[in-house]
KOLMI-685027 format. One record per residue (C-alpha): residue number from 1; residue in one letter; x, y, z. Coordinates in steps of 0.001 Angstrom, whole numbers, plus 524288, in hexadecimal, padded with zeros to 5 digits. Layout:
N
+------+------+-------+-------+-------+
: resi : resn :    xx :    yy :    zz :
+------+------+-------+-------+-------+
:  NUM :    A :     X :     Y :     Z :
...
+------+------+-------+-------+-------+
END
This chain:
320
+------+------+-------+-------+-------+
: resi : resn :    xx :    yy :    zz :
+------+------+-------+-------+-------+
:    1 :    X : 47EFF : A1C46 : 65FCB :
:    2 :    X : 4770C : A18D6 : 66B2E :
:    3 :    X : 47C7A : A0EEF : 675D8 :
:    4 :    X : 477C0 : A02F1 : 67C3B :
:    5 :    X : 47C32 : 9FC44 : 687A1 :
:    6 :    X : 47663 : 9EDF9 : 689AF :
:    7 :    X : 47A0A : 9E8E5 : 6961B :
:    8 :    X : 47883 : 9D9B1 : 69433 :
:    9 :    X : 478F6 : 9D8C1 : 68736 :
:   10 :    X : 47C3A : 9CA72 : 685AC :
:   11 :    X : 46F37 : 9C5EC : 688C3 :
:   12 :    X : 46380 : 9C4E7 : 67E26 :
:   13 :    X : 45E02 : 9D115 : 67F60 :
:   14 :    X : 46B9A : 9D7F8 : 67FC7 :
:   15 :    X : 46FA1 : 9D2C9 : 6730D :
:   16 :    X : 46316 : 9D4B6 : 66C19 :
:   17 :    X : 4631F : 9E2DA : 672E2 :
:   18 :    X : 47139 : 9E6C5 : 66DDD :
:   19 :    X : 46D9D : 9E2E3 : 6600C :
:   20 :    X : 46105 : 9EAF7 : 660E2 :
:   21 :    X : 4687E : 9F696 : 66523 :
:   22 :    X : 474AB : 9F498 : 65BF0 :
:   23 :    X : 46930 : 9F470 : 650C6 :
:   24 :    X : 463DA : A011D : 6570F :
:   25 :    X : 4731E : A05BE : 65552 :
:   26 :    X : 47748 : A05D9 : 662AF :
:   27 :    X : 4854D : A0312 : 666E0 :
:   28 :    X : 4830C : 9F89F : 6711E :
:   29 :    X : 48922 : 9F3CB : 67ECB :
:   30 :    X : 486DA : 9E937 : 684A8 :
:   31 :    X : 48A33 : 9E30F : 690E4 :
:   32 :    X : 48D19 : 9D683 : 697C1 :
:   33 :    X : 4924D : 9D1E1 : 6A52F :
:   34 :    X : 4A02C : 9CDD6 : 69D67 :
:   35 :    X : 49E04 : 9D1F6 : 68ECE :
:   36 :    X : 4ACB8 : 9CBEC : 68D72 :
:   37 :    X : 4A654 : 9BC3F : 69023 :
:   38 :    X : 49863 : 9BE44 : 68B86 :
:   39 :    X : 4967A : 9B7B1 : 67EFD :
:   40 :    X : 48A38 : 9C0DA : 67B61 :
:   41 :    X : 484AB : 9B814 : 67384 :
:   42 :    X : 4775C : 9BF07 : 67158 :
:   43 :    X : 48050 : 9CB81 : 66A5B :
:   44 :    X : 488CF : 9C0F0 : 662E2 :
:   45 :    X : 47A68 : 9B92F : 65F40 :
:   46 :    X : 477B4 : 9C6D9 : 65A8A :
:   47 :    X : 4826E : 9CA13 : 653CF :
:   48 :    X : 4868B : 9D592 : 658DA :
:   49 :    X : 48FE5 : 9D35C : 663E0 :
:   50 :    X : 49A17 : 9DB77 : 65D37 :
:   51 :    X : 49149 : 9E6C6 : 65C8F :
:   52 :    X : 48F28 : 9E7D1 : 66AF7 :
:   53 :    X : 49846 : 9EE39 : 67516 :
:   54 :    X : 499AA : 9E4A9 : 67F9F :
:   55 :    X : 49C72 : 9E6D2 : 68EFE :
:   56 :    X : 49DC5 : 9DFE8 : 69AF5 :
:   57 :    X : 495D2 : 9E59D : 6A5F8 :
:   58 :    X : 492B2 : 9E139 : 6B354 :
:   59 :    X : 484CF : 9E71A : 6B5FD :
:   60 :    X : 4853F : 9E6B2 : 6C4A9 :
:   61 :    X : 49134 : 9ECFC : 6C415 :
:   62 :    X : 48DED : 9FBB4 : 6C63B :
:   63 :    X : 49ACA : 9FFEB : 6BF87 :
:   64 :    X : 49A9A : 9F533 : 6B484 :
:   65 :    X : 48D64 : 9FC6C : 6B09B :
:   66 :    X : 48FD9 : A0AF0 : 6B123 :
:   67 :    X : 49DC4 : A08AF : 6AB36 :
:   68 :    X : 49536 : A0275 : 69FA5 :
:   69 :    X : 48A5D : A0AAB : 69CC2 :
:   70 :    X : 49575 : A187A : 69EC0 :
:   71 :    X : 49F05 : A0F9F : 6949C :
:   72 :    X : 49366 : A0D87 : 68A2F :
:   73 :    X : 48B32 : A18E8 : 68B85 :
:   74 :    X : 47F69 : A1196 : 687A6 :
:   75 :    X : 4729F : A1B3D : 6832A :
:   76 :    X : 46C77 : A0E49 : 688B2 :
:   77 :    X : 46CA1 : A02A3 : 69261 :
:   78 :    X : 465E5 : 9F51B : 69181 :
:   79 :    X : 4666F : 9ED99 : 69CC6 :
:   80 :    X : 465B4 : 9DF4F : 69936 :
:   81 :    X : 46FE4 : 9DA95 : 6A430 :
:   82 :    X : 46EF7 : 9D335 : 6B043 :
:   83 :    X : 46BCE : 9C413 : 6B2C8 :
:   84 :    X : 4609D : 9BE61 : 6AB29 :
:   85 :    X : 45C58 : 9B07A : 6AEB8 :
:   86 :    X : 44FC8 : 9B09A : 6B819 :
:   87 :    X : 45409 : 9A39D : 6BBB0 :
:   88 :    X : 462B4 : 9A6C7 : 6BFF7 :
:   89 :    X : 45E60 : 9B1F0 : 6C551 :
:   90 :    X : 45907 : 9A872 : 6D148 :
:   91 :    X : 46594 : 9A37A : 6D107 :
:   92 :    X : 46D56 : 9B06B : 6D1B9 :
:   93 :    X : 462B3 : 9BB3E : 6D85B :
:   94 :    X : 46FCE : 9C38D : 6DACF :
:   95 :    X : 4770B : 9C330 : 6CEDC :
:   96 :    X : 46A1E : 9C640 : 6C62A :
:   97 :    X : 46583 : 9D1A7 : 6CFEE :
:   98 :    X : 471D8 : 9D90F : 6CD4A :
:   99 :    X : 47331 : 9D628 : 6BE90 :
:  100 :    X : 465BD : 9D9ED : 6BC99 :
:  101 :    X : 4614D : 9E451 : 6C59E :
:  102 :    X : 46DED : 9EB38 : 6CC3F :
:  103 :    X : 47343 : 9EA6B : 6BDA7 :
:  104 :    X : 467A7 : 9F095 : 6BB23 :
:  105 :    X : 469FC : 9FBD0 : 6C415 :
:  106 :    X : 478B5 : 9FD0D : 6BF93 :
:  107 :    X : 4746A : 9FFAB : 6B232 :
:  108 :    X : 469C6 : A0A57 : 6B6B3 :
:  109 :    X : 473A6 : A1158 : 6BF07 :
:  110 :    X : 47DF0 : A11A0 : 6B6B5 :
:  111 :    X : 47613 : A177C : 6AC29 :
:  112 :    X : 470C8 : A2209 : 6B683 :
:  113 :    X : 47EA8 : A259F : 6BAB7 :
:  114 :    X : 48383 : A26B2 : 6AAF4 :
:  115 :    X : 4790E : A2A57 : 6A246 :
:  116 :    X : 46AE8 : A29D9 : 6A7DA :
:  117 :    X : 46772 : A2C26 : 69978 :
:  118 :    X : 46B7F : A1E7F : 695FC :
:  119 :    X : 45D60 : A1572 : 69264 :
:  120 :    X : 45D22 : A0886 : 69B77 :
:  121 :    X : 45769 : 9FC0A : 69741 :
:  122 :    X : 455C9 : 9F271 : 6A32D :
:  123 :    X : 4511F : 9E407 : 69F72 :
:  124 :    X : 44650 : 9E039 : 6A88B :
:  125 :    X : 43E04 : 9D3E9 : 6A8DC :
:  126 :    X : 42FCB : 9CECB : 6A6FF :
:  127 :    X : 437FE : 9C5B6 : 6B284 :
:  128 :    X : 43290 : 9D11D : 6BB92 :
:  129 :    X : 425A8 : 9CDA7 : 6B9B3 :
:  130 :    X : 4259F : 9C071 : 6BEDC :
:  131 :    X : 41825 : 9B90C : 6BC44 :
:  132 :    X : 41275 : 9C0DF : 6B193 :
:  133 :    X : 4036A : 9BBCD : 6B0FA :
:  134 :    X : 3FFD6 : 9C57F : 6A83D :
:  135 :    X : 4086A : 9CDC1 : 69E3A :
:  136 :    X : 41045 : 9D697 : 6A5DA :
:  137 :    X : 412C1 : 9E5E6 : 6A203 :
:  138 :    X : 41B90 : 9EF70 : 6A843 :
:  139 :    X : 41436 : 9F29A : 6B232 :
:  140 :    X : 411D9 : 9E29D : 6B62E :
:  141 :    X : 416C0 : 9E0F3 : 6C516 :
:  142 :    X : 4263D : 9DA94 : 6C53B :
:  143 :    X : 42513 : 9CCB4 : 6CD7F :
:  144 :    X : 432DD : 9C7FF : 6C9BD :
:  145 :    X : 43516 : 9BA77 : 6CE00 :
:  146 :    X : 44285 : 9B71E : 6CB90 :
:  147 :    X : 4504E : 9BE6B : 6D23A :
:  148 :    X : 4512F : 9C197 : 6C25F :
:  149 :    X : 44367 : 9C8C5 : 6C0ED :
:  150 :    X : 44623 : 9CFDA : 6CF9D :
:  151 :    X : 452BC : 9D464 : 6C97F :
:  152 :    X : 44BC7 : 9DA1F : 6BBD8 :
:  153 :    X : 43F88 : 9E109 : 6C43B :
:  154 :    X : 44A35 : 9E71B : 6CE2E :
:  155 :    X : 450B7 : 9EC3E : 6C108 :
:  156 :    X : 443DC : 9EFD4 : 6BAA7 :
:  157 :    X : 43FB3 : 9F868 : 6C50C :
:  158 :    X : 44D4C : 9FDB4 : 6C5DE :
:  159 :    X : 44EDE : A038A : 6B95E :
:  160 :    X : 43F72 : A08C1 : 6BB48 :
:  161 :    X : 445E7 : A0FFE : 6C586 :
:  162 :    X : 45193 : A153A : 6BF9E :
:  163 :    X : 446E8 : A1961 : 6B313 :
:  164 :    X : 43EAC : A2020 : 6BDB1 :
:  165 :    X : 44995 : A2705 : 6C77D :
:  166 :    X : 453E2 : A2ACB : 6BCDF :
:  167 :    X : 44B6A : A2B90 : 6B027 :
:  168 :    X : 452FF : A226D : 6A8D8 :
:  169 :    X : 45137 : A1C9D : 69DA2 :
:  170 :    X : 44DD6 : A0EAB : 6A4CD :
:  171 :    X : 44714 : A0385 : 6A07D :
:  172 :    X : 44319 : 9F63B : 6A102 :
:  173 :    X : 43EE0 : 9EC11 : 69906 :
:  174 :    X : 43705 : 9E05C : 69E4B :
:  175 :    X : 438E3 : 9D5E6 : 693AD :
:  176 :    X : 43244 : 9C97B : 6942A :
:  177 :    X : 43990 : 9BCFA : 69012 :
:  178 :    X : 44023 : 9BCCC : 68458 :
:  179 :    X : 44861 : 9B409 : 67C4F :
:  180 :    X : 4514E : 9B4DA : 6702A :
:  181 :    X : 45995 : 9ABCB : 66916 :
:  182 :    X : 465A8 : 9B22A : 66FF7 :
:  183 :    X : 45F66 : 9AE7F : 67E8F :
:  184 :    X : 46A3C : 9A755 : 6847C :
:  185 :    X : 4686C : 9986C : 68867 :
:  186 :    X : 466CD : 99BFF : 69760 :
:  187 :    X : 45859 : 9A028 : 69458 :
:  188 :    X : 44FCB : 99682 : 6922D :
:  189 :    X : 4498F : 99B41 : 685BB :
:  190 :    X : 4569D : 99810 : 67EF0 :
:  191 :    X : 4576E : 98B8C : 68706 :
:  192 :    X : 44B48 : 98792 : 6807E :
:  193 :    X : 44E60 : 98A6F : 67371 :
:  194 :    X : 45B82 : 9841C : 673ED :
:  195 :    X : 457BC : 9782F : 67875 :
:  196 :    X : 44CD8 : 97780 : 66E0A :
:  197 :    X : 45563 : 97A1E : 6638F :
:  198 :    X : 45F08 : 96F86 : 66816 :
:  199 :    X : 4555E : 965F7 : 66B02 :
:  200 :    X : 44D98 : 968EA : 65D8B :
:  201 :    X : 45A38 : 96620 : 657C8 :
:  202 :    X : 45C77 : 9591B : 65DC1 :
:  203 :    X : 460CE : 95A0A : 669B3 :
:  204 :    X : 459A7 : 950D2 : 674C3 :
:  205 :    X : 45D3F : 95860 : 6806F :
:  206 :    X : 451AE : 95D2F : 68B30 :
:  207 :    X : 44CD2 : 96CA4 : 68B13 :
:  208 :    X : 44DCB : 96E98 : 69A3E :
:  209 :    X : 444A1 : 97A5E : 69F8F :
:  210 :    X : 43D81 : 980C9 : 6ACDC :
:  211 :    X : 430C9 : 984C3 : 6ACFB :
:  212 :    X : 42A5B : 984D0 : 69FE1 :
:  213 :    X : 41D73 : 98A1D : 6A377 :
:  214 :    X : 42407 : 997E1 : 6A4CA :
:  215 :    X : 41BC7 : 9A22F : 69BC6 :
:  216 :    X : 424F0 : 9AD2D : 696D5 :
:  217 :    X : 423BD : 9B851 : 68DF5 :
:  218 :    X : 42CF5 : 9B656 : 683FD :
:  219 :    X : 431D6 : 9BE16 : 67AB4 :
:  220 :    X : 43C99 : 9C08C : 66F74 :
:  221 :    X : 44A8D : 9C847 : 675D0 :
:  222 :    X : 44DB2 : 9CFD3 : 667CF :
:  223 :    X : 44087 : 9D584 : 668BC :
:  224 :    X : 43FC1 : 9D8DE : 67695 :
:  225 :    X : 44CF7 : 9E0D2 : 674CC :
:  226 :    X : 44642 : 9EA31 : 66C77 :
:  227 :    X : 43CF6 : 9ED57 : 67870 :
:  228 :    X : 44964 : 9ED6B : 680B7 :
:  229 :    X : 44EF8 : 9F9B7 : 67460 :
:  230 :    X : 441E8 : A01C2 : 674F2 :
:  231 :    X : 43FB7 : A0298 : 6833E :
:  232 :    X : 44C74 : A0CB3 : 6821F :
:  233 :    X : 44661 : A1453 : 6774B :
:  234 :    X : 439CA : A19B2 : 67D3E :
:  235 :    X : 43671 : A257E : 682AB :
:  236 :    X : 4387F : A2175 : 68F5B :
:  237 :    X : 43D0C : A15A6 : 6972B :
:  238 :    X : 432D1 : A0BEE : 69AC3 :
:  239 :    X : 43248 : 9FCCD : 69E13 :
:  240 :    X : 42CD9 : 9F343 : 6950C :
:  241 :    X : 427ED : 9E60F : 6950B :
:  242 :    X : 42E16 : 9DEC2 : 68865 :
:  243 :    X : 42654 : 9D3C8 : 685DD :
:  244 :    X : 41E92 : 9C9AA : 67BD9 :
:  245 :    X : 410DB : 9C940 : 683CC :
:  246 :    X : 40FB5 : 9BAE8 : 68098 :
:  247 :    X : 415E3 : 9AF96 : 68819 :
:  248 :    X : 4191B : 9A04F : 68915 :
:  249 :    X : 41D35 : 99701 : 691F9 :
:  250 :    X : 42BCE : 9916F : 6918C :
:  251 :    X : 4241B : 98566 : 68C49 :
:  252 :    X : 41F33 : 98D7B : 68111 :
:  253 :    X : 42DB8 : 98FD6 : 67F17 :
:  254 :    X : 43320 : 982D7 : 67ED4 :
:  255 :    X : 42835 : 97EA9 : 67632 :
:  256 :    X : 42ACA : 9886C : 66CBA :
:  257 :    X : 43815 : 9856C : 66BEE :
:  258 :    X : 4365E : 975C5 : 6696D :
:  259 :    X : 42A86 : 9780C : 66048 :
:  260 :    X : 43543 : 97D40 : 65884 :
:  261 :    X : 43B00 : 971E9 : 6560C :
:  262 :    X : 42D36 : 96900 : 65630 :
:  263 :    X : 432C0 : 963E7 : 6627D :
:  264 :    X : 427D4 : 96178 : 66F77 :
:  265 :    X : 42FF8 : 967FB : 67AA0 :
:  266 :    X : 42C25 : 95ED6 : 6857F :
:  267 :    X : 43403 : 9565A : 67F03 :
:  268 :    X : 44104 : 95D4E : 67F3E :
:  269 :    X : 43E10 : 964BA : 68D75 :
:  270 :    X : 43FB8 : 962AB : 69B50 :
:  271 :    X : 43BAE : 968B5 : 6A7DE :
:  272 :    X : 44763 : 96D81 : 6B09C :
:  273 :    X : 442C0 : 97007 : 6BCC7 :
:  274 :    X : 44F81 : 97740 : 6C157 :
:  275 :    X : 44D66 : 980C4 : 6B60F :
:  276 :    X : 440AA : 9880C : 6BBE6 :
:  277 :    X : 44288 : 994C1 : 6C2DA :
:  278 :    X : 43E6B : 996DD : 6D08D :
:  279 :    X : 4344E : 9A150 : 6CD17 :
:  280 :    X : 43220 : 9A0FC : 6BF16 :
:  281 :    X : 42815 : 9A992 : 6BA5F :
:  282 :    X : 41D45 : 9A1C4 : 6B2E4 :
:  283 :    X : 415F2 : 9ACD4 : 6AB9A :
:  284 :    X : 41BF5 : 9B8C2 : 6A2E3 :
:  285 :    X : 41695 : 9BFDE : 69A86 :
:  286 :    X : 41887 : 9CF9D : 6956C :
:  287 :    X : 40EF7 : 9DB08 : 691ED :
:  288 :    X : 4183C : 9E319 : 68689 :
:  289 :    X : 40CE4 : 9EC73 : 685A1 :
:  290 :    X : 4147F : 9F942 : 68993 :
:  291 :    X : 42110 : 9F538 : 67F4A :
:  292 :    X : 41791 : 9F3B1 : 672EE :
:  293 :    X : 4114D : A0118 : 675D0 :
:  294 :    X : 41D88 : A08B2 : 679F3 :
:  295 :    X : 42A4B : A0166 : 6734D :
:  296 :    X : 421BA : 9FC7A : 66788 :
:  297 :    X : 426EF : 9EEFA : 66B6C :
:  298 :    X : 42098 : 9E2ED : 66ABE :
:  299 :    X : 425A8 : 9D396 : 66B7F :
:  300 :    X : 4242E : 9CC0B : 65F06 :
:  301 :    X : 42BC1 : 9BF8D : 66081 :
:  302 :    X : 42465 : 9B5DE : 66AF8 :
:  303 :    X : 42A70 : 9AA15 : 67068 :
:  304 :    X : 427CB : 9A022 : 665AE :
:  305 :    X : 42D1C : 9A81E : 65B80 :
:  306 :    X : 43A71 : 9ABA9 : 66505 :
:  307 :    X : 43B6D : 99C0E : 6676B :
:  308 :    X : 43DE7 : 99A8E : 65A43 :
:  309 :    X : 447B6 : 9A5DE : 6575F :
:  310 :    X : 44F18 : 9A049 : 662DA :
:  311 :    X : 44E47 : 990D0 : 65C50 :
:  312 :    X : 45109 : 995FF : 65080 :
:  313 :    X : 45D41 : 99F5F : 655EE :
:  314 :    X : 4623E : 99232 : 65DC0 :
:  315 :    X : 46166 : 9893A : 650D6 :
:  316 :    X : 469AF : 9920A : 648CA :
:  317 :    X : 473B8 : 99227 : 655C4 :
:  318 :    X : 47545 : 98555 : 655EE :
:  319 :    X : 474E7 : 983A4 : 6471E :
:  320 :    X : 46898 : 97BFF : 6432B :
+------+------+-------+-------+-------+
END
């Protein structure tokens, strides 16, 4: 039985990751900065908690790693860890450069010292790109404009080198936005969607938001995972852009979401001023040319239709 080692798997992609691979019949780790405290909801959304080993790992911790990855013997690594909030990551530069990029580098050398045989899955970021005013590619120049997208190129380029110097199996994926109905409330996605269900149900509070005119490419997380699987089953490691190759404004979004309900969302919204980012990037959009051709992957679930999996995931939640 082959072995998997997901390092953050509490977050979306994690849990839709670990049931992918327990399907494939892996036996799966996972780990999480205290796995004794975190509720991992996404695995328990899932149903399949009880079917993943859990472990508590500090990823800047040199030693935390390598004690990890020589306890599990994993045949491979996927590196979803580290901070991920572009806007705290203005707010904590420090804390999100060493969770993403020297946590990075712990995982990479730990598998070099063990078992250089071990495949490596790094999550990048379309973040990198910055301003994207045409469909970016993998071989579109990084302009990252947040500490969180400086953090993710750093990384990128990081496990290009270990790929090139060691010939390890070393990749990355750069995934565009995408949502799920297990996206935590942080994110504004599920923000959106659970104020629209409350307020469609009644409620008569105000749907507070940033900048609205931000275009994103967004896309549908259980898919995207399946990307995320085949990248470690080629011939040979490469990076990919994951991607939909259409995109929408947040305002797009929040329409979609009322519409739902027959509801006109400048009625139920409100501008926060406080809530835009100091250098939000206002165009995104991906190219998933090189995926279709060599993973035989390709998006199928666009925004509006992942809007209303999410309303429809929230309703049955909260029992309506």
């Amino acid at each position: 039985m082959k072995k998997a080692l997901i390092c953050g798997i509490s977050g979306q992609d994690g849990s839709y990751l670990a049931e992918l691979l327990l399907k494939e019949g892996y036996q799966v780790f996972g780990t999480s900065r205290d796995a004794q405290i975190n509720p991992f909801s996404g695995l328990k959304r899932l149903g399949i908690k009880e079917k993943v080993t859990l472990l508590s790992m500090t990823q800047t911790d040199f030693r935390s790693v390598l004690q990890t990855i020589k306890n599990t013997a994993p045949d491979e690594v996927y590196n979803l860890a580290g901070q991920t909030s572009v806007g705290l990551s203005f707010e904590q530069p420090v804390e999100t450069f060493e969770t993403v990029t020297v946590g990075t580098i712990n995982l990479l050398e730990a598998i070099r010292f063990l078992n250089p045989a071990i495949k490596f899955y790094n999550a990048s970021s379309s973040e990198c790109f910055g301003n994207t005013e045409t469909s970016a590619n993998e071989d579109t120049p990084f302009h990252p404009r947040s500490p969180y997208a400086a953090a993710k190129a750093a990384a990128h380029w990081i496990v290009a080198n270990y790929r090139e110097a060691y010939n390890m199996y070393a990749c990355s994926g750069i995934l565009f936005n995408h949502e799920s109905p297990i996206r935590p409330e942080r994110f504004v996605s599920q923000k959106i969607i659970s104020a629209a269900v409350r307020i469609g149900n009644g409620s008569k509070e105000k749907l507070k938001l940033g900048n609205l005119e931000v275009i994103r490419d967004w896309g549908y997380a259980k898919e995207y995972v399946e990307a995320i699987y085949r990248m470690l089953h080629q011939p040979q490691p490469d990076d990919f852009v994951i991607a939909t190759g259409t995109s929408n404004s947040l305002r797009d979004m929040v329409h979609a979401a009322f519409n739902y309900y027959g509801l006109n969302w400048e009625e139920h919204c409100e501008i926060d001023e406080t809530l835009k980012r100091p250098s939000d990037i206002s165009q995104s959009l991906g190219n998933a040319a090189k995926a279709k051709q060599l993973l035989h992957w390709e998006a199928k679930t666009l925004m509006p239709e992942v809007v209303k999996l999410m309303i429809k995931d929230c309703e049955q939640r909260i029992g309506k």
